[in-house]
C-alpha positions in Angstrom: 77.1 97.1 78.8 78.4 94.5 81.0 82.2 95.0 79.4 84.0 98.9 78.2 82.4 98.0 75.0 82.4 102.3 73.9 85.4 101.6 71.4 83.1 99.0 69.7 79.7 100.2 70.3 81.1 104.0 68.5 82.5 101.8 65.5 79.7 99.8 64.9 77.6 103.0 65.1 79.9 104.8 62.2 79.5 100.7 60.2 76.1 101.4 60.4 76.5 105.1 59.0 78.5 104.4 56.2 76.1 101.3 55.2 72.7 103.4 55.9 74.8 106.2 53.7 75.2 103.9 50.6 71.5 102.6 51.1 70.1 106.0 51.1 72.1 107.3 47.7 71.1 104.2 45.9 67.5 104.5 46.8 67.3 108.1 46.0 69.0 106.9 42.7 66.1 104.6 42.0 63.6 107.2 43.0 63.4 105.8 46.8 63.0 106.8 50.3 65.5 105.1 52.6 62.8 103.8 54.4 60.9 102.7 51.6 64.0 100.9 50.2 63.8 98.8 54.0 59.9 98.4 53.1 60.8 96.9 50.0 63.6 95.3 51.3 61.6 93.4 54.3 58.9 92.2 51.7 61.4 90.6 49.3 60.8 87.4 51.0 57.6 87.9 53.4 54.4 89.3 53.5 54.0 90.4 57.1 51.1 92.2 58.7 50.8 95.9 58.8 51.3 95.3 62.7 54.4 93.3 61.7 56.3 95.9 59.1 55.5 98.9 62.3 56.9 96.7 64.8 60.3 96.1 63.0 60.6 99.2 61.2 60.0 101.3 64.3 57.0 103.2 63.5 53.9 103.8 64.8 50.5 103.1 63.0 49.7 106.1 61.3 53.3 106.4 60.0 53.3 102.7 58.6 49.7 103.2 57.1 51.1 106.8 55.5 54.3 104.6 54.3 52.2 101.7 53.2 49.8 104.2 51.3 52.3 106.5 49.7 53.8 102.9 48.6 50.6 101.0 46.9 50.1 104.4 45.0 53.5 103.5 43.2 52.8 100.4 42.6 55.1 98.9 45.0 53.6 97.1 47.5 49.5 95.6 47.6 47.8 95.1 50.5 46.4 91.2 50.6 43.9 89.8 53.8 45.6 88.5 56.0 45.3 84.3 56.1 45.5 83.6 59.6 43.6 87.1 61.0 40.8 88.5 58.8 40.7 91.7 60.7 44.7 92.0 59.9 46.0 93.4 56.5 49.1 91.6 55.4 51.4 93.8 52.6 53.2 92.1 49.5 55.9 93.7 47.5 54.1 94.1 43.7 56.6 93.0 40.5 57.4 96.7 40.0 58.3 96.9 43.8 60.3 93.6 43.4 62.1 95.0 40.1 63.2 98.3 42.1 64.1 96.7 45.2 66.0 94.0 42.9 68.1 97.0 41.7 68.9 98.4 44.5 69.8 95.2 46.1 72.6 94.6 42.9 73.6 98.3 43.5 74.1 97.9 47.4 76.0 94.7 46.7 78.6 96.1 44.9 79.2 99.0 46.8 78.9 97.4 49.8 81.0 94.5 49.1 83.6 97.3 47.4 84.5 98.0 51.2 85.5 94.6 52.1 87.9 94.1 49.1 91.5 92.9 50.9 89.5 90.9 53.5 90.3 87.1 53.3 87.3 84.1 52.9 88.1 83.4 56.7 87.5 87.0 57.8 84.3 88.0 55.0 83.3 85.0 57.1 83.9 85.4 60.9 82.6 89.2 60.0 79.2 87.6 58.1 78.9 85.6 61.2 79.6 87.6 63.8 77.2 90.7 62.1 74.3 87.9 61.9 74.3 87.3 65.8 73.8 91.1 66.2 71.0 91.3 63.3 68.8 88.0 65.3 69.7 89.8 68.8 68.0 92.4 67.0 64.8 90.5 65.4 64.6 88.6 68.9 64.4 91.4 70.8 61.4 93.0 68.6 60.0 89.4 68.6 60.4 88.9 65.0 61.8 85.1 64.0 64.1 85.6 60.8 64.9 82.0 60.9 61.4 80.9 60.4 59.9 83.9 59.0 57.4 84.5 61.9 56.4 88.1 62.1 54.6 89.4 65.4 51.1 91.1 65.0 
């Protein structure tokens, strides 16, 4: 940290608790893992590789094939051949996937957006801007384009 940035770094850390708090209780509400919920949540609008989804989620191989598995057993998520790579798997979210993610997303929504009641346009704003920098920082650093849609691997 180039700056005393502790005061912000520790409240952004307890932002990020009390969202990952309200993400976990809804998913467990619709029968979810947290980290299922982000699976879901990642292939609302993409269908990366299996190379991709381990890279941004943070996990290794076995751990995204044991997610992806556990997943395609519920009828959340396929596995499709990959367009570009025919050795590569790419994953796509299923209707029933979409439907539960869907849900959540509503749920998460309102809560979420329950916790900014009493901000103004102007701030919702500067806050929905300033949060985005840190969420592309974030994408850039694990080489993942959100802008585009490009997914590594």
């Amino acid at each position: 940290m180039e700056r005393d940035d502790a005061g912000l770094v520790s409240i952004l850390v307890r932002l990020s608790f009390t969202i990952q708090a309200s993400m976990t209780a809804i998913a467990a509400e619709h029968d979810l893992s947290a980290t299922q919920a982000r699976l879901l949540g990642i292939l609302r609008d993409r269908e990366p590789t299996m190379a991709g989804l381990a890279r941004f989620l943070g996990l290794d191989k076995s751990s995204i094939t044991g997610l992806v598995d556990r997943a395609e057993r519920r009828d959340l998520v396929r596995r499709i051949a990959a367009q570009r790579d025919g050795r590569s798997v790419q994953v796509a979210i299923t209707p029933h996937g979409r439907q539960l993610i869907d849900a959540c997303a509503r749920a998460i929504e309102e809560q979420v957006g329950a916790l900014l009641d009493g901000f103004t346009d102007a701030e919702r704003r500067r806050l929905a801007a300033l949060a985005g920098r840190v969420v592309l920082k974030d994408a850039e650093i694990k080489g993942v384009d959100l802008l585009t849609g490009a997914w590594p691997g």
